[in-house]
C-alpha positions as CSV (number, residue, x, y, z in Angstrom):
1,X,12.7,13.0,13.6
2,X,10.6,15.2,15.5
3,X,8.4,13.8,18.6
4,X,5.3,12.4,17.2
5,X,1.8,13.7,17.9
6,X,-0.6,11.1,19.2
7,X,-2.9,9.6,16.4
8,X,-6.6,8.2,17.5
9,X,-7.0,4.5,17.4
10,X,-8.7,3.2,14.4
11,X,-12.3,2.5,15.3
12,X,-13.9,-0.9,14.1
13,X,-17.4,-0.9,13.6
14,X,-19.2,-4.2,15.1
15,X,-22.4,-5.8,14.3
16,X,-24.3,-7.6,16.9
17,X,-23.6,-11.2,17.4
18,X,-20.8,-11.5,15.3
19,X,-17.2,-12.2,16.4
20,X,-14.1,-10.2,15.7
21,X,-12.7,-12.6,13.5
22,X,-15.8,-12.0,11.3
23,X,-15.6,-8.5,11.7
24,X,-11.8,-8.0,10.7
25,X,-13.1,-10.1,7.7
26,X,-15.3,-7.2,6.8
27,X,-12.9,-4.8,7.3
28,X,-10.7,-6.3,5.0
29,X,-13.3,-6.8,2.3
30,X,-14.2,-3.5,2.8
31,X,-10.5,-2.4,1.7
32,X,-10.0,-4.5,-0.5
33,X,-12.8,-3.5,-2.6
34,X,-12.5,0.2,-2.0
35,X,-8.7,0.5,-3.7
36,X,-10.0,-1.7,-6.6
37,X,-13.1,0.6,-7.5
38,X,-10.9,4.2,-6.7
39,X,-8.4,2.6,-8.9
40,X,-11.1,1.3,-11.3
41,X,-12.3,4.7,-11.9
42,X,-8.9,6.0,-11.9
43,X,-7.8,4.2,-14.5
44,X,-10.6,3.2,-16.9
45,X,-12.5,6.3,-16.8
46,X,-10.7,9.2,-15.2
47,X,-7.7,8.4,-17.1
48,X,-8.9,7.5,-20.4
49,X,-11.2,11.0,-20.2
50,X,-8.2,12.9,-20.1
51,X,-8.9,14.1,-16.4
52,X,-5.8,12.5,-15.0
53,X,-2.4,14.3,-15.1
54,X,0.5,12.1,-15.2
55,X,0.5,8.2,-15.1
56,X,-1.8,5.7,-13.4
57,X,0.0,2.4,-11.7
58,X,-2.8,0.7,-9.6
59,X,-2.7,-2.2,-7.5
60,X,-5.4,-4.8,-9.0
61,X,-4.9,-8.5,-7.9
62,X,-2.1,-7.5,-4.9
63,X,-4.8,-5.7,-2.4
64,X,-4.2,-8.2,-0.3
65,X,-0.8,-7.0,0.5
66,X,-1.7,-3.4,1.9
67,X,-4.8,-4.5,3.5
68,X,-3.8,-7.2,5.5
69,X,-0.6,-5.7,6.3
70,X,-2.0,-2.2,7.1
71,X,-4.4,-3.3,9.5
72,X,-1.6,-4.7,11.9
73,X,0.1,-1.5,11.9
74,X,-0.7,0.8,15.0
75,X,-1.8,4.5,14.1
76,X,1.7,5.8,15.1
77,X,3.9,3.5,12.8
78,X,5.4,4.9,10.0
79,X,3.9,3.9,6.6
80,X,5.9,4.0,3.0
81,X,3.9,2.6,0.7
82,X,4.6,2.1,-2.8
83,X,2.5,2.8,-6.2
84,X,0.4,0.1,-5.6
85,X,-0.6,-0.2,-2.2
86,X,-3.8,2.6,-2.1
87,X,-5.5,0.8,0.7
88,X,-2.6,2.1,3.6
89,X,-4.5,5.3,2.7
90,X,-8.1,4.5,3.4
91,X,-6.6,2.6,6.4
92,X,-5.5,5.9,7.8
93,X,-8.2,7.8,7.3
94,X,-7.7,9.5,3.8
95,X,-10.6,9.7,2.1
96,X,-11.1,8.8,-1.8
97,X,-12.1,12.0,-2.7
98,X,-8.8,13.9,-1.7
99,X,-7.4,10.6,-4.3
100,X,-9.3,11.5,-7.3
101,X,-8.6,15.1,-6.5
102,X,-5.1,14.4,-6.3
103,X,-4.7,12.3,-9.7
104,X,-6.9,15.4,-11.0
105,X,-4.3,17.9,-9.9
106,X,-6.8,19.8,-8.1
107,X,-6.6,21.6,-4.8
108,X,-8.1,18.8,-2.8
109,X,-5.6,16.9,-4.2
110,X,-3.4,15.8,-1.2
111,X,-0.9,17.9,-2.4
112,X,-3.1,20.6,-3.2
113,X,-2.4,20.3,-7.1
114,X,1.1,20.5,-6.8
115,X,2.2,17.0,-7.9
116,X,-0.5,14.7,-9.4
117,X,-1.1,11.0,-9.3
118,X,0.5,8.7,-7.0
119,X,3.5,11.1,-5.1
120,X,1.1,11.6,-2.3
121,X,1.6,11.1,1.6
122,X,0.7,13.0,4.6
123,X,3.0,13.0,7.2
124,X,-0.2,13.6,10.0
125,X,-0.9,10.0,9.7
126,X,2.4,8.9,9.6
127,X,2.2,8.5,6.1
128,X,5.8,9.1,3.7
129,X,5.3,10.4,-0.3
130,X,6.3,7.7,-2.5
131,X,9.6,7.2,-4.4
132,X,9.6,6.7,-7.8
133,X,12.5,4.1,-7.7
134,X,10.8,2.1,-5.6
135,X,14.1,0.7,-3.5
136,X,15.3,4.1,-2.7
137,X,12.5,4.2,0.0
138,X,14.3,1.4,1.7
139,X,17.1,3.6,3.1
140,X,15.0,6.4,4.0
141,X,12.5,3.6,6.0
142,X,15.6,2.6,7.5
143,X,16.6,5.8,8.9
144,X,12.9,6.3,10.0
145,X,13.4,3.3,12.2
146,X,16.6,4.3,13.6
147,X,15.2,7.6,14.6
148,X,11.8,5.9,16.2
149,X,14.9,3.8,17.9
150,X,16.8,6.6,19.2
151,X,13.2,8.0,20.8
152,X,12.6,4.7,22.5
153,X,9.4,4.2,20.5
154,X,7.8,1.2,20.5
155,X,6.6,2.4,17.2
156,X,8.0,1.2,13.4
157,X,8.1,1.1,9.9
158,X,6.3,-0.3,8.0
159,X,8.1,-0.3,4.0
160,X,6.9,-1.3,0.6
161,X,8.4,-2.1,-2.7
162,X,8.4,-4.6,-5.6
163,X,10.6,-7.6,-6.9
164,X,12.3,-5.5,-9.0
165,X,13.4,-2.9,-6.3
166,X,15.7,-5.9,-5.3
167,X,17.8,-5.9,-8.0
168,X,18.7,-2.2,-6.9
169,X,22.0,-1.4,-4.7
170,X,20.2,1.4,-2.8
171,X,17.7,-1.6,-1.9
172,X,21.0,-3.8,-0.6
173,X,22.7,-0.9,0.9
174,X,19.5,0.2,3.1
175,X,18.8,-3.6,4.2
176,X,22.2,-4.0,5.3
177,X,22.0,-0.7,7.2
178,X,18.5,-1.5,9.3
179,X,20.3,-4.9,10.0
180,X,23.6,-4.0,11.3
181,X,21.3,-1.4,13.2
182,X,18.8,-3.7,14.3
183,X,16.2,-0.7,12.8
184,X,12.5,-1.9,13.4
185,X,11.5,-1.7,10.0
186,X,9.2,-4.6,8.4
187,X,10.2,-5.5,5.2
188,X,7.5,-5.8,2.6
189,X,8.4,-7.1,-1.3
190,X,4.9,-7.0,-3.7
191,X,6.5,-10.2,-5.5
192,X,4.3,-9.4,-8.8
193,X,6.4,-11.4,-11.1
194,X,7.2,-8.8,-13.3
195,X,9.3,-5.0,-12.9
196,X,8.0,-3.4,-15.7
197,X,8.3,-6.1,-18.5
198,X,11.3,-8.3,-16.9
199,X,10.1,-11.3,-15.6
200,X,11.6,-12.4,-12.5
201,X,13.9,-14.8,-13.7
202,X,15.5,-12.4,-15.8
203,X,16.7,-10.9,-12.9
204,X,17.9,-12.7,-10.3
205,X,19.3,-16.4,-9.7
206,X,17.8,-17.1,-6.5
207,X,14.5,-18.4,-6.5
208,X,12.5,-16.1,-3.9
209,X,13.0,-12.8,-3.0
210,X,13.3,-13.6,0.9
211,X,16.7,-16.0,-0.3
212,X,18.1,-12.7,0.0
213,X,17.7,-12.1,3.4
214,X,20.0,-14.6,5.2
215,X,23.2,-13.0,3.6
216,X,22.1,-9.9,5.3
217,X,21.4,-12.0,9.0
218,X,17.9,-11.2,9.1
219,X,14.6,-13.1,8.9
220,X,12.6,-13.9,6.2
221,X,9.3,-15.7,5.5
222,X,6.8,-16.3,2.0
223,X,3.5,-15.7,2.2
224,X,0.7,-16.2,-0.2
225,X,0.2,-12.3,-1.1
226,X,-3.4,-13.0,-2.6
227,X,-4.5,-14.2,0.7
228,X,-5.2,-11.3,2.9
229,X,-5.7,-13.4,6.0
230,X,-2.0,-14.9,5.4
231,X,-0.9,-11.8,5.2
232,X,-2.1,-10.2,8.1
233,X,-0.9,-13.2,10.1
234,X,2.4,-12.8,8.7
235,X,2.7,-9.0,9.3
236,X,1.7,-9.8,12.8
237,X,4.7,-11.9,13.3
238,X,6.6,-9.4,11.6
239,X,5.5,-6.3,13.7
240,X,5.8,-8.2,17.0
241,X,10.0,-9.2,16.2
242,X,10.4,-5.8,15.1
243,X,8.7,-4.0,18.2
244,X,10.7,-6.4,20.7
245,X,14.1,-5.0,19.6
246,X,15.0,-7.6,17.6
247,X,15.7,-5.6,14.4
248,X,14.1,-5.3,10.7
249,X,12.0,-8.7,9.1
250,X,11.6,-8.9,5.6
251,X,8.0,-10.5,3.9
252,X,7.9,-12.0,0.2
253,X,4.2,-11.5,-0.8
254,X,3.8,-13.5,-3.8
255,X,1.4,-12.0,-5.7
256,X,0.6,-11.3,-9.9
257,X,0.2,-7.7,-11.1
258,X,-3.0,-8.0,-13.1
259,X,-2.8,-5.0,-15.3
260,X,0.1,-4.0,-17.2
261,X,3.3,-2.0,-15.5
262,X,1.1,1.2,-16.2
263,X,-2.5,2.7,-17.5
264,X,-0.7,3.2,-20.8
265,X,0.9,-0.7,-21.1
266,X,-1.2,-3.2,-22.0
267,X,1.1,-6.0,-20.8
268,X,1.3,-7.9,-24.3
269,X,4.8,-9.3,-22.7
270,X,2.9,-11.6,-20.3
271,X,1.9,-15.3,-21.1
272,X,-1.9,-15.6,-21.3
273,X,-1.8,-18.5,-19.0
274,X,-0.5,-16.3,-16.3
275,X,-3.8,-13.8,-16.5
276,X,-6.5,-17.2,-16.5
277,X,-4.0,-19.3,-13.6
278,X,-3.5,-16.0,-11.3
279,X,-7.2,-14.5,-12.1
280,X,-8.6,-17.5,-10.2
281,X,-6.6,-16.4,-7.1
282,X,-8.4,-12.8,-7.1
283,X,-7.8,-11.7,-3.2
284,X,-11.5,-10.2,-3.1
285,X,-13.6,-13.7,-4.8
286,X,-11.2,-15.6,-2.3
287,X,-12.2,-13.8,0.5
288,X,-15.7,-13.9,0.3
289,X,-15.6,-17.5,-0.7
290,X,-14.3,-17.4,2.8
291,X,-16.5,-15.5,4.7
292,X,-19.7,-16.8,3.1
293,X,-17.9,-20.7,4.0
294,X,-17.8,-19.6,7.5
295,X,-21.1,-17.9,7.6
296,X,-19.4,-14.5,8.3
297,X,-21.9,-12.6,5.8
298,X,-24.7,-13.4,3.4
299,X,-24.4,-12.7,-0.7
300,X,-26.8,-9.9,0.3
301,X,-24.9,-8.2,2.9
302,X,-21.7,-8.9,0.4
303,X,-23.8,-7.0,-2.3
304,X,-25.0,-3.8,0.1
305,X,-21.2,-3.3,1.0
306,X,-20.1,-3.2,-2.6
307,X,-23.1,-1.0,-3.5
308,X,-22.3,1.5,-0.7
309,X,-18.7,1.3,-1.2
310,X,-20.1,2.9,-5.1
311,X,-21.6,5.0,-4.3
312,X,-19.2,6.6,-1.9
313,X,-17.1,6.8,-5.1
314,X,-19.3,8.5,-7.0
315,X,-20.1,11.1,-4.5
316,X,-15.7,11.2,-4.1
317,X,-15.5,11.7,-8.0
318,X,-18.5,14.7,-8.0
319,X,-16.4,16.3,-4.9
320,X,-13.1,16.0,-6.3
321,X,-14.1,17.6,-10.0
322,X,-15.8,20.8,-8.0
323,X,-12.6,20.9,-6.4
324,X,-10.8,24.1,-8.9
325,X,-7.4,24.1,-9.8
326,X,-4.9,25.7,-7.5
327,X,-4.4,29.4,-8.3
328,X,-0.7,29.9,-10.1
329,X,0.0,32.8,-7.8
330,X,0.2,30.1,-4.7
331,X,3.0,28.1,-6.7
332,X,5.9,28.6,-4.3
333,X,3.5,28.0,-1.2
334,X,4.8,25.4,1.0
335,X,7.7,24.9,-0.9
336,X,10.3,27.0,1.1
337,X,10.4,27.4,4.9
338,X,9.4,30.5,5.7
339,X,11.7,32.8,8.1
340,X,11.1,32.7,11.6
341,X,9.5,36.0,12.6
């Protein structure tokens, strides 16, 4: 891996008065909200219009998991994110309008229209393209974090991927690599309950995904995936073991996927007592139950931000469809390294 270039710290705005605490609160909520009305759009209008190339997997119910995880990581760790986790993106600075451009196949797109939808990243901010078999990111992640190692960064890695992806050898083969090599990669398992249609039960004996990590001499912890504040905490703990040498730490988010697998699955295979029991655990009503408990921000303040955070959307949306299709004559660009002259 090639020296990295030095990112700028991520600014947080502050109000007068109020304490940091508060303000992470709002940062958060500000997140949170932002993947779920991009992937709103995405989904139930872009999608269902016919102006979305390829498939649509979005994130709603799990936020949590991104945001509070992706605002521990410092500007120069390495982020792979999975098909559900949109929020790492607005955390490092993407804006929505290069998303919808993106899932539009336009040139905007962060790919410039050359792969639609979700295989996105932007290796500027430290950001790698997702994997479509979710656990084969884990080996890659791990060599990421051997390679930060080898630099003597105290950088690392931050790596995504669902229940299911555990149940995958590549999976076991890259968690036994970043232990044996003590790679400071943090460990992060979307627990959704469901890959695809299989329930979790269905495939595997153990009861949590973090049983797995003791066999692999690693540490492991569960945290309550809808809680963003629980998360963050947890991911602190996480990032701090992993910077001080101490090798990779694996987190078991437990969360519920509240869509089907996909824009085109309408998730008839789940019990409807799971949708009412897991839809009163939304991550965004929980945290502003919070923050209005602790006198963090009024309803009205609550309202403005989700109003703003709209129409930023729709101003993202207007930008992304002006944005033309790339021109077929620029297909190979960027595809092949070019000769050194």
């Amino acid at each position: 891996m090639a020296a990295l270039t030095p990112l700028p710290t991520r600014i947080v705005e502050t109000v007068s008065g109020s304490t940091p605490e508060a303000e992470l609160s709002r940062q958060f909520l500000r997140y949170l909200f932002l993947q779920r009305e991009v992937e709103e759009r995405i989904e139930r209008r872009l999608y269902r219009q016919g102006k979305v190339l390829g498939g649509v997997y979005v994130g709603r119910g799990q936020e949590a998991i991104c945001v509070g995880s992706g605002l521990v990581a410092e500007p120069e760790d390495m982020l792979f994110p999975c098909h559900r986790d949109l929020a790492l993106y607005f955390i490092r600075g993407i804006e929505p309008k290069h998303v919808f451009a993106q899932y539009m196949g336009r040139v905007g797109g962060l790919t410039r229209g050359r792969d639609a939808n979700m295989h996105m990243g932007d290796l500027s901010k430290r950001i790698v393209a997702i994997i479509s078999a979710m656990a084969a990111s884990v080996p890659v992640a791990t060599g990421a974090g051997m390679a930060l190692k080898y630099q003597g960064s105290r950088n690392i890695v931050f790596n995504y991927f669902g229940d299911g992806a555990t149940s995958r050898g590549d999976w076991h083969e890259g968690i036994n690599l970043a232990a044996v090599q003590k790679a400071p990669v943090v460990f992060i398992c979307n627990n959704n309950q469901y890959a695809y249609s299989t329930p979790l039960e269905k495939q595997m004996a153990c009861q949590h995904v973090a049983d797995r990590a003791p066999g692999y001499g690693i540490p492991a912890e569960i945290v309550d995936g809808n809680d963003v504040w629980a998360v963050y905490h947890a991911t602190k703990r996480a990032a701090e073991h992993c910077r001080s040498g101490a090798g990779p730490y694996l987190i078991e988010c437990k969360t519920f996927r509240m869509t089907g697998h996909s824009a085109h699955d309408g998730g008839d295979y789940v019990p409807k007592h799971l949708w009412e029991e897991w839809g009163a655990k939304d991550p965004i009503v929980r945290l502003e139950r919070r923050m209005l408990d602790r006198g963090e921000a009024t309803q009205d303040e609550i309202d403005q931000l989700f109003a703003g955070i709209r129409r930023e959307v729709d101003e993202a949306i207007e930008w992304a469809e002006a944005s033309p299709y790339p021109d077929p004559s620029t297909l190979t660009e960027g595809v092949y390294e070019e000769p050194a002259q």
